[in-house]
C-alpha positions as CSV (number, residue, x, y, z in Angstrom):
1,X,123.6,93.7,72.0
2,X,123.1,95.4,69.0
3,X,124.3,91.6,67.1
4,X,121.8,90.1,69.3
5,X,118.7,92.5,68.2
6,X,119.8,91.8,64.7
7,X,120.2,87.7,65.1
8,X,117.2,87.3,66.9
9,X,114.8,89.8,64.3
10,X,116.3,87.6,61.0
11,X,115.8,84.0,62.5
12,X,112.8,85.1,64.3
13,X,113.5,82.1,67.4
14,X,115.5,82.8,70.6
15,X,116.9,79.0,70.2
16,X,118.4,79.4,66.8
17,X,119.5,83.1,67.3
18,X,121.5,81.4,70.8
19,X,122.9,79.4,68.2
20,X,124.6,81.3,65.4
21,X,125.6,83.7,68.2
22,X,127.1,80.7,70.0
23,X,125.7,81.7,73.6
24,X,123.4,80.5,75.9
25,X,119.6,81.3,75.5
26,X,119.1,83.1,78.9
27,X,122.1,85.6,78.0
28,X,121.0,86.5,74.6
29,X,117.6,86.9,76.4
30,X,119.3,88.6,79.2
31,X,121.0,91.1,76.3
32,X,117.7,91.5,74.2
33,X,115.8,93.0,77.6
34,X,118.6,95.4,78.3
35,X,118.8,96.3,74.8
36,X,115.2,97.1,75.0
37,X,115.5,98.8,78.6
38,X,118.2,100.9,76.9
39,X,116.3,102.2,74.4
40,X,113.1,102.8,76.1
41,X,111.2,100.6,73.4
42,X,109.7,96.8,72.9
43,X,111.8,95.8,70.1
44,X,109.7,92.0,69.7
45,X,106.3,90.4,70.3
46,X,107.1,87.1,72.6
47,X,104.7,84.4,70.8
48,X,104.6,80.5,70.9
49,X,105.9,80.4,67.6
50,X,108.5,82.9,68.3
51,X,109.4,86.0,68.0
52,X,107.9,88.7,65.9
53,X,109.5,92.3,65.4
54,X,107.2,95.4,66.7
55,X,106.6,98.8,64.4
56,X,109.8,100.3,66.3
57,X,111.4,96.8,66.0
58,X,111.6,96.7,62.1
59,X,112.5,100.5,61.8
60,X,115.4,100.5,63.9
61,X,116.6,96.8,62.4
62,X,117.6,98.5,59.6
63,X,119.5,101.4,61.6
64,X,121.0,98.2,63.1
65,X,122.2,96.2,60.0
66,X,123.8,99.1,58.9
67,X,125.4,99.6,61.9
68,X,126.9,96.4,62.4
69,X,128.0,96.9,58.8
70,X,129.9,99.4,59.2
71,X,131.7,97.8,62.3
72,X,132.6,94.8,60.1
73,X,133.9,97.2,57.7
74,X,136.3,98.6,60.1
75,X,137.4,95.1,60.7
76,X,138.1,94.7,57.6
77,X,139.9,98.0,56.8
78,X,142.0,96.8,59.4
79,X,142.7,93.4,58.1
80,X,143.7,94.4,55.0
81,X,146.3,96.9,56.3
82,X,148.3,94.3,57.1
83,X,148.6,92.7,53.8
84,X,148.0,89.4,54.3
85,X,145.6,86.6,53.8
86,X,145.9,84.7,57.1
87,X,144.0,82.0,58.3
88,X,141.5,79.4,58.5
89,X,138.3,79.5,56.3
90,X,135.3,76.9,56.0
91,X,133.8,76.2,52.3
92,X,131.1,74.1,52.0
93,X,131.0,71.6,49.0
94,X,128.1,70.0,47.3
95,X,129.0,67.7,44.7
96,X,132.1,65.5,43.7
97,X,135.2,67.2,44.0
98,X,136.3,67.3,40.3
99,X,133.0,69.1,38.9
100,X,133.8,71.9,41.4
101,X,137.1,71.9,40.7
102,X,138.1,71.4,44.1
103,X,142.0,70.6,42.9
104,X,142.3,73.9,41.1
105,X,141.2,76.2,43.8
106,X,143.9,75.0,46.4
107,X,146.5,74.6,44.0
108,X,145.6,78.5,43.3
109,X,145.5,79.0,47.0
110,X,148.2,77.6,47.8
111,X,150.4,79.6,45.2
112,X,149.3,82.9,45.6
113,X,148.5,82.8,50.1
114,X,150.4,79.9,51.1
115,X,149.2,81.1,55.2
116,X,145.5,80.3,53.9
117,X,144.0,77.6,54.8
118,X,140.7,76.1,53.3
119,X,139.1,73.4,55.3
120,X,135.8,71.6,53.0
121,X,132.5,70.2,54.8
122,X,130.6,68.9,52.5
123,X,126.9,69.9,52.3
124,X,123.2,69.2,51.6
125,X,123.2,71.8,49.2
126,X,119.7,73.9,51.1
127,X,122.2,73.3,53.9
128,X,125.0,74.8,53.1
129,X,122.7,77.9,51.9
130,X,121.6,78.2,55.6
131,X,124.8,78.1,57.1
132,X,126.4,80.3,55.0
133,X,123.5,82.7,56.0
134,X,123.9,81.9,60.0
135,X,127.7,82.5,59.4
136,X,128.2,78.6,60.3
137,X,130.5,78.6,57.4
138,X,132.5,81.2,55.3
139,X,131.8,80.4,51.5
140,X,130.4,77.6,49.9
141,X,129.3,76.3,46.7
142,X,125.6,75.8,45.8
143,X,123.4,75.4,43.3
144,X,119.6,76.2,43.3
145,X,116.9,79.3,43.5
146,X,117.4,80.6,47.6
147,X,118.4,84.2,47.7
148,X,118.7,86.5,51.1
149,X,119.9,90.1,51.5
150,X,123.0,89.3,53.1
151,X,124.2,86.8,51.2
152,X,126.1,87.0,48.2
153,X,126.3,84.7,45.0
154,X,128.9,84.5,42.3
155,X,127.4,82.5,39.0
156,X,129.9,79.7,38.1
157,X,127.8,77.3,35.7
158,X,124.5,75.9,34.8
159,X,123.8,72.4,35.9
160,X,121.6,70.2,33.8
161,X,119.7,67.1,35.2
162,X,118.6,64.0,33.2
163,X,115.0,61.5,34.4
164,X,117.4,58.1,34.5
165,X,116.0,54.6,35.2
166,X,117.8,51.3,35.9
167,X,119.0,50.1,32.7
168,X,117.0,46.9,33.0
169,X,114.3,49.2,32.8
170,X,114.9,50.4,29.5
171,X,111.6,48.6,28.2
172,X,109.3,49.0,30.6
173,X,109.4,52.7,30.5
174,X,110.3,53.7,26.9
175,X,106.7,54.4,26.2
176,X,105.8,55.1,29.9
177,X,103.4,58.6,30.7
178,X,104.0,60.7,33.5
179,X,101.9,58.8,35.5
180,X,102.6,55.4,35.0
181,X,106.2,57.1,35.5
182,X,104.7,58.2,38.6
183,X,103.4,55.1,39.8
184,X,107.5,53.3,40.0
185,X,109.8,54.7,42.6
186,X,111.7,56.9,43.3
187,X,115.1,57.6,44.9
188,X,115.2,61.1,46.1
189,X,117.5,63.3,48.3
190,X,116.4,65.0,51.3
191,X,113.4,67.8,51.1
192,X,116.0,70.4,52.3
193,X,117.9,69.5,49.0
194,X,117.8,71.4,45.9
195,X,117.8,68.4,44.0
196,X,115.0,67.2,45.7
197,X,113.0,70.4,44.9
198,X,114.0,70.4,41.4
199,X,112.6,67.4,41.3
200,X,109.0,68.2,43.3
201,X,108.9,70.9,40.9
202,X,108.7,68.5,38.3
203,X,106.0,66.7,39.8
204,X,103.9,69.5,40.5
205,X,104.3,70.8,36.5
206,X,102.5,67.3,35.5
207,X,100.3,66.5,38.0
208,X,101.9,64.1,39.7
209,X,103.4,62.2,42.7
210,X,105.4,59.6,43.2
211,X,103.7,56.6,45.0
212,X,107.3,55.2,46.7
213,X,110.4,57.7,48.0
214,X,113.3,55.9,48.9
215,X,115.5,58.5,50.3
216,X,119.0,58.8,50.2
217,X,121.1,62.0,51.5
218,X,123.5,62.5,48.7
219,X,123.5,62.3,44.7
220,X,125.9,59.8,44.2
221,X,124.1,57.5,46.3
222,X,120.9,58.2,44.4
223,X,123.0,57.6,41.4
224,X,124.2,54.0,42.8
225,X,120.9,53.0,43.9
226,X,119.3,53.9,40.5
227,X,121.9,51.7,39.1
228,X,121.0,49.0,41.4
229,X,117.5,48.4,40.4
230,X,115.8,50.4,42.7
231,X,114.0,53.1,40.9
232,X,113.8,56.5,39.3
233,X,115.8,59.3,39.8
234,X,117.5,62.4,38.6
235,X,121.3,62.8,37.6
236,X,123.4,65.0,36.6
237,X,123.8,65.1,32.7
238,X,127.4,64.2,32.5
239,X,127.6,61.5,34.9
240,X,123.8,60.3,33.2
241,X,125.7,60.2,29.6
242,X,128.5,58.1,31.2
243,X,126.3,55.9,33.2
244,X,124.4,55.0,30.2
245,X,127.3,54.5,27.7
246,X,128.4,51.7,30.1
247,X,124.9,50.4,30.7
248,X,124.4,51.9,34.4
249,X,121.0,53.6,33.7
250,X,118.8,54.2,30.5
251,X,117.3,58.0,30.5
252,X,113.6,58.4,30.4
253,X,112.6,61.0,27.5
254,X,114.5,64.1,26.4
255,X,113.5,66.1,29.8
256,X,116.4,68.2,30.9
257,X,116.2,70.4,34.5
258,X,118.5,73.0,34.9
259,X,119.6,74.4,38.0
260,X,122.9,76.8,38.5
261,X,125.8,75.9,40.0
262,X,127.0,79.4,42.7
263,X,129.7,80.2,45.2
264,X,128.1,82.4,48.0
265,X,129.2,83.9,51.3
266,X,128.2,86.9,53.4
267,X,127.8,90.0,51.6
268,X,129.8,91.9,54.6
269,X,132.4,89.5,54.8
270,X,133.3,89.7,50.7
271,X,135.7,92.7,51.7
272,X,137.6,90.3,54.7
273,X,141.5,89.6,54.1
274,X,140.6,86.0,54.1
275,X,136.9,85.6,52.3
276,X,138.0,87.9,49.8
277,X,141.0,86.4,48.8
278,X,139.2,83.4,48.4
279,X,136.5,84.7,46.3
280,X,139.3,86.1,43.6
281,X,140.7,82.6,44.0
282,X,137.4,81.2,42.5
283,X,137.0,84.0,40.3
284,X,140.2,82.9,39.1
285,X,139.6,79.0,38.4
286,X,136.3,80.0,37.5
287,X,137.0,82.9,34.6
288,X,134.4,85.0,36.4
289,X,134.6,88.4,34.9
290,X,135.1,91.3,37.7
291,X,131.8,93.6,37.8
292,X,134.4,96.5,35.9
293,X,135.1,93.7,33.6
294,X,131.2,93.0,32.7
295,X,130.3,96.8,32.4
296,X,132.9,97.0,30.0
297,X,131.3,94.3,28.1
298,X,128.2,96.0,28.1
299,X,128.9,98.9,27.1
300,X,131.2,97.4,23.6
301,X,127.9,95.8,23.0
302,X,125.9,99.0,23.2
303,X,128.1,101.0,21.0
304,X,126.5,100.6,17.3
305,X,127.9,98.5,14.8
């Protein structure tokens, strides 16, 4: 019950909290009311647009989160008394294999836990940020700005993004303004994106809004159509460079968007057998320092010269 409370206060909507909990609506209802007949207190306000924790709601959801903590930590505890990393875990992936070095990490896994094993769903990448957060899936890799308490981000790489046009194009909008840029389409990913955001934010910096959006729900089918004639879009430096040198796309100006490439999973699943072993496997193809490895750093470069 006390999962339910908790599931229920973060998404804030009986339907999705059913979800991630994987039961039916009228139990987790069923569970809430006793939960609330148990402790003598109304935990949420029932409203049309769902539902909103009371004054003795939000002080005990802490009480709560810590709770379930520590029983996850137990878990754990026992997990890792037995030595192993066992098991299935689900990444999420959000671009092409070989920029996220997809190769590496199972070689690596399948070296040091050969009883590990790593199935890939590939993502939108707002997705995959969501259901790593509603425990949907274990880890993935993301890149963009969303942050929550519970989840936790390891910093792999900056990603840069170029403005590309058709390379057909390459005269009609070498002396093009923002808004004449404005006024050609666009090929865009999904709103839920973050390249799609990284590109609103763009807009919104100058002033501007694109009159056409053809959509398309992955970057290397924005890529393609770009290539094809059908607009404006943003790629990836590397692959923009590439494109260009073999007369794919021309790139519009010397605007660069950076974004950051991030592996996250549950902050109180990082200490799990299996999550955990994967983490260090990243860590590993990554060269991301250990935390004891960074305060070291800091504290050589703190020492006068």
């Amino acid at each position: 019950m006390i999962r339910s409370f908790v599931a229920v206060a973060e998404l804030g909507h009986m339907t999705r909290a059913a979800a991630r909990l994987h039961i039916s609506q009228p139990a987790l209802s069923a569970q809430i009311k006793t939960f609330e007949g148990m402790l003598d207190l109304e935990l949420f306000e029932r409203r049309p647009s769902g539902m909103t924790l009371t004054p003795a709601g939000e002080r005990l959801l802490a009480e709560a989160q810590k709770v379930l903590a520590a029983v996850q930590g137990l878990r754990n505890e026992a997990r890792s008394m037995k030595g192993d990393a066992a098991g299935v875990v689900t990444v999420g992936t959000v671009s092409d294999p070989e920029f996220i070095r997809v190769a590496r990490l199972m070689a690596t896994a399948v070296e040091r836990h050969p009883r590990l094993e790593i199935r890939f769903h590939h993502e939108v990448s707002g997705a995959a940020f969501q259901k790593v957060r509603d425990g949907e899936l274990d880890a993935s890799f993301y890149y963009g700005d969303l942050e929550h308490p519970s989840v936790a981000a390891m910093t792999l790489r900056e990603i840069t993004y170029r403005i590309v046009a058709p390379s057909a194009w390459r005269d009609r909008i070498a002396q093009a303004s923002w808004t004449e840029i404005a006024g050609e389409p666009w090929v865009m990913t999904p709103p839920i994106s973050t390249h799609h955001q990284i590109a609103s934010g763009l807009f919104r910096r100058h002033g501007i809004t694109p009159v056409k959006v053809v959509e398309a729900d992955d970057e290397f089918v924005v890529s393609s159509l770009v290539e094809s004639g059908l607009g404006l879009g943003l790629m990836r430096e590397d692959l923009a460079q590439e494109s260009a040198a073999r007369g794919g796309v021309c790139l519009w100006r010397d605007v660069r968007l950076t974004t950051t490439l991030k592996f996250i999973y549950l902050q109180a699943r990082g200490s799990e057998r299996t999550v955990g072993a994967l983490g260090d496997i990243v860590r590993e193809v990554w060269a991301v320092p250990t935390e004891r490895k960074r305060q070291r750093q800091r504290a050589r470069q703190a020492q006068p010269a």
